[in-house]
C-alpha positions in Angstrom: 61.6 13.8 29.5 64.4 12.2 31.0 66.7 10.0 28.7 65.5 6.4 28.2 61.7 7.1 29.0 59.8 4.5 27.8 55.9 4.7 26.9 53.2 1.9 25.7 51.4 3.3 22.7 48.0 2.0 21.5 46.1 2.7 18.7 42.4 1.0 18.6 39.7 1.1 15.8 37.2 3.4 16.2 34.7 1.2 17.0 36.7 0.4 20.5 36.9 4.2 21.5 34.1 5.9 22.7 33.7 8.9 25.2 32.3 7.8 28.7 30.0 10.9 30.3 29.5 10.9 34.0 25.5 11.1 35.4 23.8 10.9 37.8 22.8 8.0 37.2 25.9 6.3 36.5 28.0 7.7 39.5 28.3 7.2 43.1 31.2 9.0 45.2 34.1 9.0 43.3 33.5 6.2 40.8 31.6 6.6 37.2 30.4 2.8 36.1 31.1 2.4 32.5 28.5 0.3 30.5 29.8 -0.4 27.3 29.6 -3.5 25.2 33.5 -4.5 24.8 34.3 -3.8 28.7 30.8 -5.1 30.4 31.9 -8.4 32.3 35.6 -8.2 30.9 38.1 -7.9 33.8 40.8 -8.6 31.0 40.2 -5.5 29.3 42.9 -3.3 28.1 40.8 0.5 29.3 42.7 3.5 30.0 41.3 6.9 30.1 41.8 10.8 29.1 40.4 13.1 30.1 37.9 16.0 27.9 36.3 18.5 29.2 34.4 19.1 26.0 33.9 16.3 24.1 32.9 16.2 20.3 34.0 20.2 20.6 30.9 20.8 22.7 30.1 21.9 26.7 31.7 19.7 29.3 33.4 20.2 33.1 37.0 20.5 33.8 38.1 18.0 36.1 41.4 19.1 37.5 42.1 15.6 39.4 43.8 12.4 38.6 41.5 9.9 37.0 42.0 5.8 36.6 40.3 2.8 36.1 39.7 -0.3 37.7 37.3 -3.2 37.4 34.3 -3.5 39.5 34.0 -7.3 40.1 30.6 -7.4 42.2 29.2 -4.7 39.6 31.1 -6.4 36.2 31.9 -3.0 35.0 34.9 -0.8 34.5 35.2 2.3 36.6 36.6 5.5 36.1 37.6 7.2 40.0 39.4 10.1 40.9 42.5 8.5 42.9 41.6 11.8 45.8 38.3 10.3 46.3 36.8 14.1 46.0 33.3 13.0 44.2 32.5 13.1 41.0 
């Protein structure tokens, strides 16, 4: 890391994590729509993401693209997208 790098760190509860899954019926292109209770309508939100490929230790897919979020104003959810616009 170069000298005088800089990072934000947050730490939330619990209770404001949680592990979104993408569906079928929660996807369309390259955008998962996130439906959870402290994000739903919330353009304010603070919502980064990670990415698991198995989450809680069990079988998931490997997704070996860049991933962000962004508010979906006509939907009132959060998205997660890949940034290549390959689906997901």
């Amino acid at each position: 890391m170069p000298v005088g790098s800089a990072f934000r760190v947050v730490v939330t509860r619990d209770s404001e994590s949680f592990v979104h899954r993408a569906t079928l019926n929660n996807t369309s292109a390259n955008v998962a729509f996130i439906d959870y209770p402290f994000t739903n309508g919330k353009p304010e939100a603070v919502v980064s993401v990670t990415q698991i490929c198995n989450p809680g230790g069990g079988v998931g897919v490997y997704n070996d693209y860049p991933a962000a979020v962004r508010f979906n104003a006509g939907r009132e959810r959060w998205t997660v997208f890949k940034e290549d616009f390959a689906p997901i």
